[in-house]
OpenMM code with the backbone's topology and positions (N, CA, C; nanometers):
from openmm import Vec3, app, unit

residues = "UNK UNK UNK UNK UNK UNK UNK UNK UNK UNK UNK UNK UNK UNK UNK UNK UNK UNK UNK UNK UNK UNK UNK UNK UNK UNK UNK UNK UNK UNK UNK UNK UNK UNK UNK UNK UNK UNK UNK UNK UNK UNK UNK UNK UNK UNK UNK UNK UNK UNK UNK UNK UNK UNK UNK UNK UNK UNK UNK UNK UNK UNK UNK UNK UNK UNK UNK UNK UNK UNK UNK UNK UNK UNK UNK UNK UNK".split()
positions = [
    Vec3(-2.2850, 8.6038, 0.5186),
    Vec3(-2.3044, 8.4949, 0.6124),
    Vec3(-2.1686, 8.4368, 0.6504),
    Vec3(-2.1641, 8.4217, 0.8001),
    Vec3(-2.0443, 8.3304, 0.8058),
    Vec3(-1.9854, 8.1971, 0.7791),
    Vec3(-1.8535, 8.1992, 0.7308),
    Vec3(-1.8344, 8.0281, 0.7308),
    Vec3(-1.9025, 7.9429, 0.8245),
    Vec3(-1.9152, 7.9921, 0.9544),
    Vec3(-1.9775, 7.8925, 1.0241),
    Vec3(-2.1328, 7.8492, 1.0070),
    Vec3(-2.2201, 7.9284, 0.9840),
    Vec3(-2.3414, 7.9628, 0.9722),
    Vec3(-2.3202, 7.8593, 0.8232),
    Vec3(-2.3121, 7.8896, 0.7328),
    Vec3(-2.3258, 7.7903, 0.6213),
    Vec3(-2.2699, 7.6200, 0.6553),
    Vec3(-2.1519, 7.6251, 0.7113),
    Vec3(-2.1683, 7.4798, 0.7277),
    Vec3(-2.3056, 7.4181, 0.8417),
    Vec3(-2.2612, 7.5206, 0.9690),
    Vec3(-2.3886, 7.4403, 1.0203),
    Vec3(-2.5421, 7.4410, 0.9506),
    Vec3(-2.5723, 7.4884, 0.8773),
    Vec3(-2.7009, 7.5140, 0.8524),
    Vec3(-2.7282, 7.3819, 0.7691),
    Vec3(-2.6482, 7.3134, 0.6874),
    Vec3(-2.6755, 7.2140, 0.5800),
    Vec3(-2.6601, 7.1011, 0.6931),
    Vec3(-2.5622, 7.1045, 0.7938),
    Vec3(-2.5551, 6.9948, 0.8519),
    Vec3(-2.6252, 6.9603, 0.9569),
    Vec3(-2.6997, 7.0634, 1.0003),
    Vec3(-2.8357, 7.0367, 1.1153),
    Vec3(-2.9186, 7.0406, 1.0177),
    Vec3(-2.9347, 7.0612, 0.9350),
    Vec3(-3.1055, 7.0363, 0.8523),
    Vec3(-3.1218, 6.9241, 0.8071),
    Vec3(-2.9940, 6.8140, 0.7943),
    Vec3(-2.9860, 6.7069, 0.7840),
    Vec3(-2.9847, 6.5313, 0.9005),
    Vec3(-2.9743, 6.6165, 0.9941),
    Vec3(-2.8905, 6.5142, 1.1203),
    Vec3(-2.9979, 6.5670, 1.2328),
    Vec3(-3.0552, 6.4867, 1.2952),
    Vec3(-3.1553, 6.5097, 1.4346),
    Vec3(-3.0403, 6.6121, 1.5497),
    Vec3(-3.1221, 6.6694, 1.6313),
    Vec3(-3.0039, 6.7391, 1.7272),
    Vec3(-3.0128, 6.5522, 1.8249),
    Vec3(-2.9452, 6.5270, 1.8966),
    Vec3(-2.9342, 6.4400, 2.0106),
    Vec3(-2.9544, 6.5138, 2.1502),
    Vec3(-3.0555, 6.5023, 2.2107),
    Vec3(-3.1317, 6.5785, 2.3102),
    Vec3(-3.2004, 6.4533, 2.4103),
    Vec3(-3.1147, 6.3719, 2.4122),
    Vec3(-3.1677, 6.2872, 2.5008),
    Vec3(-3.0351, 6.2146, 2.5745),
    Vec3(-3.0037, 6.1642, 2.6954),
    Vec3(-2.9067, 6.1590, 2.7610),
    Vec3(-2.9173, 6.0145, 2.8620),
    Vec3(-2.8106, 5.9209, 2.8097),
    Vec3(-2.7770, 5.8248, 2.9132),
    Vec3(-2.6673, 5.8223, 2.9530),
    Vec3(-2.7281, 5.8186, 3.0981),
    Vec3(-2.5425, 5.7465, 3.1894),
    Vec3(-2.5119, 5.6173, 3.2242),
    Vec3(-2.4243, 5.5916, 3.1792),
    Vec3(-2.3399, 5.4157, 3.2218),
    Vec3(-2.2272, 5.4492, 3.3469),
    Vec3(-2.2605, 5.3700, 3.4263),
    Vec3(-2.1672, 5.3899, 3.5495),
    Vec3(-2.0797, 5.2485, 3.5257),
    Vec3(-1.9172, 5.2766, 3.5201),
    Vec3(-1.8375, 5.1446, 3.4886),
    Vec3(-1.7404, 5.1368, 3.6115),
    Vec3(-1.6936, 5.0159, 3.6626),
    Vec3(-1.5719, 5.0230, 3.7450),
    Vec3(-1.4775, 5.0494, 3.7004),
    Vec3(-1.3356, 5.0544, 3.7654),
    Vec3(-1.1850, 5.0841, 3.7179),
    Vec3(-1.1659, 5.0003, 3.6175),
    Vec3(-1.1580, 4.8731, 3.6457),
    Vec3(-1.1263, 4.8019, 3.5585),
    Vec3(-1.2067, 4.7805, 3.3841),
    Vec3(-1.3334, 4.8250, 3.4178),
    Vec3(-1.4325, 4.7888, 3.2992),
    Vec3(-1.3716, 4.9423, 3.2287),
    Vec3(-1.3954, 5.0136, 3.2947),
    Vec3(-1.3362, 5.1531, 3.2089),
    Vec3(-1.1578, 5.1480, 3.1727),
    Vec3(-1.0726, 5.0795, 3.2052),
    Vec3(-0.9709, 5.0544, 3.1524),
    Vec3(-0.9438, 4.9793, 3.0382),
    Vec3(-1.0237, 4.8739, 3.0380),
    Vec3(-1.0718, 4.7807, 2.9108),
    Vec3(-1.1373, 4.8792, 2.8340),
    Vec3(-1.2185, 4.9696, 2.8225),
    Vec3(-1.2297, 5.0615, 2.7150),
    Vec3(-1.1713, 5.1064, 2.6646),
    Vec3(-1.1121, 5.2069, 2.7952),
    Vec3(-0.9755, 5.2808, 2.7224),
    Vec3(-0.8880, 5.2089, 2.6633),
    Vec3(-0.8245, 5.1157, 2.6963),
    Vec3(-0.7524, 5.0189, 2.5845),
    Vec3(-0.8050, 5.0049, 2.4711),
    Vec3(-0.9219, 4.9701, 2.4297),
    Vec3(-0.9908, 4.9301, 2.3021),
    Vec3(-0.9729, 5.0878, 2.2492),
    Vec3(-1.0227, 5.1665, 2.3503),
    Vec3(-0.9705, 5.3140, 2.2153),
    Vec3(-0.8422, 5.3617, 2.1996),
    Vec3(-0.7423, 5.2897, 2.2498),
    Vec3(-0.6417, 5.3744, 2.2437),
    Vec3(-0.5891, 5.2859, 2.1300),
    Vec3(-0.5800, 5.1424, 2.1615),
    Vec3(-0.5699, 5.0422, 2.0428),
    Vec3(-0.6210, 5.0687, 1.8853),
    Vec3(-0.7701, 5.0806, 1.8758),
    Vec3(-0.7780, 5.1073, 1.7546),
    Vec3(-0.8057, 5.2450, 1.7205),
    Vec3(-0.7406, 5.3392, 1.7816),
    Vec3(-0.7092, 5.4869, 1.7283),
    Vec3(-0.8746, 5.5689, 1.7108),
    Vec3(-0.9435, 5.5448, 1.8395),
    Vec3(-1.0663, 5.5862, 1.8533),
    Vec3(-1.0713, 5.6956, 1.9144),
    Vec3(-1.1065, 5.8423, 1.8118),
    Vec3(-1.0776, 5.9854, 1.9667),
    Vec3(-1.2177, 6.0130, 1.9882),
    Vec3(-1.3434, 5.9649, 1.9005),
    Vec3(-1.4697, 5.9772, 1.9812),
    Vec3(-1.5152, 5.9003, 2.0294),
    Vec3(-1.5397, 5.8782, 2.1624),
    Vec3(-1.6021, 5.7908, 2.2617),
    Vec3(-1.7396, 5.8048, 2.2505),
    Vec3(-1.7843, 5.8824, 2.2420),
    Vec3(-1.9219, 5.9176, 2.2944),
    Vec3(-1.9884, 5.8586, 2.1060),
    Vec3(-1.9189, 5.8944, 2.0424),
    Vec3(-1.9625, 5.8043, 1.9027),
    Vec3(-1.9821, 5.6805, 1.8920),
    Vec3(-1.8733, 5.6137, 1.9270),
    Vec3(-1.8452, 5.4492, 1.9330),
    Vec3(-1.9064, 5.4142, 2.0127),
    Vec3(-1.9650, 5.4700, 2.1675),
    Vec3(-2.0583, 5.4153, 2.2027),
    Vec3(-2.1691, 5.4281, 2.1595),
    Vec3(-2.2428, 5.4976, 2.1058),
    Vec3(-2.3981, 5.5059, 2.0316),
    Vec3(-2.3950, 5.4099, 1.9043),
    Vec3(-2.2416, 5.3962, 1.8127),
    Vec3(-2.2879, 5.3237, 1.7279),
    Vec3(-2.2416, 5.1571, 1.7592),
    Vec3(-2.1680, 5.1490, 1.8495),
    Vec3(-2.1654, 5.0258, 1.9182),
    Vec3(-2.3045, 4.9243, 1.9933),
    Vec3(-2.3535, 5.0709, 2.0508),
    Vec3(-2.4998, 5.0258, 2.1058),
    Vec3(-2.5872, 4.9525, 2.0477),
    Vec3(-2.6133, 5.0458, 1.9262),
    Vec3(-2.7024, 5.0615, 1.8132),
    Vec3(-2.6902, 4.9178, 1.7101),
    Vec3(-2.5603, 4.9648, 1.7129),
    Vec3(-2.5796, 4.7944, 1.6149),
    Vec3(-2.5534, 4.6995, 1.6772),
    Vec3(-2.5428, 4.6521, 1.8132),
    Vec3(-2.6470, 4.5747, 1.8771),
    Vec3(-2.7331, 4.4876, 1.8972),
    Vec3(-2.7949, 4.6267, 1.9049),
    Vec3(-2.9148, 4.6133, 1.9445),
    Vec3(-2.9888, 4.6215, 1.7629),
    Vec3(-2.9827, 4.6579, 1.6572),
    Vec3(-3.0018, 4.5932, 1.5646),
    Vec3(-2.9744, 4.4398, 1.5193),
    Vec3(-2.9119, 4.4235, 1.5300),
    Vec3(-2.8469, 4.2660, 1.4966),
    Vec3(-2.9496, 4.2048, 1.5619),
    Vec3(-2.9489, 4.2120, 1.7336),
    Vec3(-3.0365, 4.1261, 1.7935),
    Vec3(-3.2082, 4.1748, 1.7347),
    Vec3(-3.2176, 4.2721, 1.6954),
    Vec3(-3.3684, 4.2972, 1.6490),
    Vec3(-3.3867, 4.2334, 1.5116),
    Vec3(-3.3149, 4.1674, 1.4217),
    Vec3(-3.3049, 4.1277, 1.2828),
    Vec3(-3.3009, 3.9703, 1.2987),
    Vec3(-3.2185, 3.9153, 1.4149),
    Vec3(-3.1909, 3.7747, 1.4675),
    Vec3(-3.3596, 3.7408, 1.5442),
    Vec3(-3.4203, 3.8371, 1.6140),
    Vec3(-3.5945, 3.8219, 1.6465),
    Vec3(-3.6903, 3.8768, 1.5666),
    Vec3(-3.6516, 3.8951, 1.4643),
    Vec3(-3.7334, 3.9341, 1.3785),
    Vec3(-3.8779, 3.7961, 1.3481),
    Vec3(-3.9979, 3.8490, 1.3350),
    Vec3(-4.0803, 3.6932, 1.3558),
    Vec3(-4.0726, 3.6530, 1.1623),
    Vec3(-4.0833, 3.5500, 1.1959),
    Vec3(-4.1269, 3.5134, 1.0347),
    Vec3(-4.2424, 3.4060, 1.0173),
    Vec3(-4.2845, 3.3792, 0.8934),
    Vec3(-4.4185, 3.3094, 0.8718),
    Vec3(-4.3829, 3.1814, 0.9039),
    Vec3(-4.2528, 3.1019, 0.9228),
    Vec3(-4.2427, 2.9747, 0.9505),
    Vec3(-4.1435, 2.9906, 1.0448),
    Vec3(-4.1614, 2.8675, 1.1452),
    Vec3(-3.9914, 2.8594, 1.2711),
    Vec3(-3.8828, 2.7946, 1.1673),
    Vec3(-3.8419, 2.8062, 1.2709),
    Vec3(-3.6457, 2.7522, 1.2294),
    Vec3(-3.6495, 2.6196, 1.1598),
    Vec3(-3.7295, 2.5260, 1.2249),
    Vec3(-3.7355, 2.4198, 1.2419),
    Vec3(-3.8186, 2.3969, 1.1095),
    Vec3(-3.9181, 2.4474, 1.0844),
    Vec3(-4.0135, 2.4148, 0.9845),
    Vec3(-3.9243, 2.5024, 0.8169),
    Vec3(-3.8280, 2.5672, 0.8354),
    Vec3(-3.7711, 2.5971, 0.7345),
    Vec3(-3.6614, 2.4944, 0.6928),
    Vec3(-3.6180, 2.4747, 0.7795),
    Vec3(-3.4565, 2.3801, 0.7789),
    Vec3(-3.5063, 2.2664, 0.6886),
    Vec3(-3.6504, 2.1899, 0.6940),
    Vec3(-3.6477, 2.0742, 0.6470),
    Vec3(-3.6168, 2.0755, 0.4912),
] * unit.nanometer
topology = app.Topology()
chain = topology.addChain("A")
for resn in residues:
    res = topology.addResidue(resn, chain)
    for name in ("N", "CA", "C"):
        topology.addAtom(name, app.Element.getBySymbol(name[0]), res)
């Protein structure tokens, strides 16, 4: 078997393929402010940092609406 064949095999049997596809359309300027942020903190996958940028997110805000048995208000006292 080849080297290649053994690494991929453990590492797709583990990890979903990604088979689903979004596009973000940015202006000059909004895409320059990116590129700065990756060139700044030494970022060479883009397409990473955006999914896990997304992602946690959009977690945070799903954990911040999370419902609970009492409001804000009725806990605080």
């Amino acid at each position: 078997m080849k080297r290649r064949d053994i690494t991929r095999g453990k590492f797709a049997a583990e990890k979903a393929k990604r088979q689903q596809r979004i596009v973000c359309l940015m202006s000059d300027d909004e895409m320059k402010i990116v590129d700065r942020y990756l060139e700044r903190y030494k970022i060479t996958n883009k397409s990473r940092w955006f999914r896990e940028t997304i992602l946690a997110f959009i977690h945070k805000n799903m954990e911040d609406d999370y419902p609970t048995l009492f409001g804000e208000h009725d806990m605080r006292r």
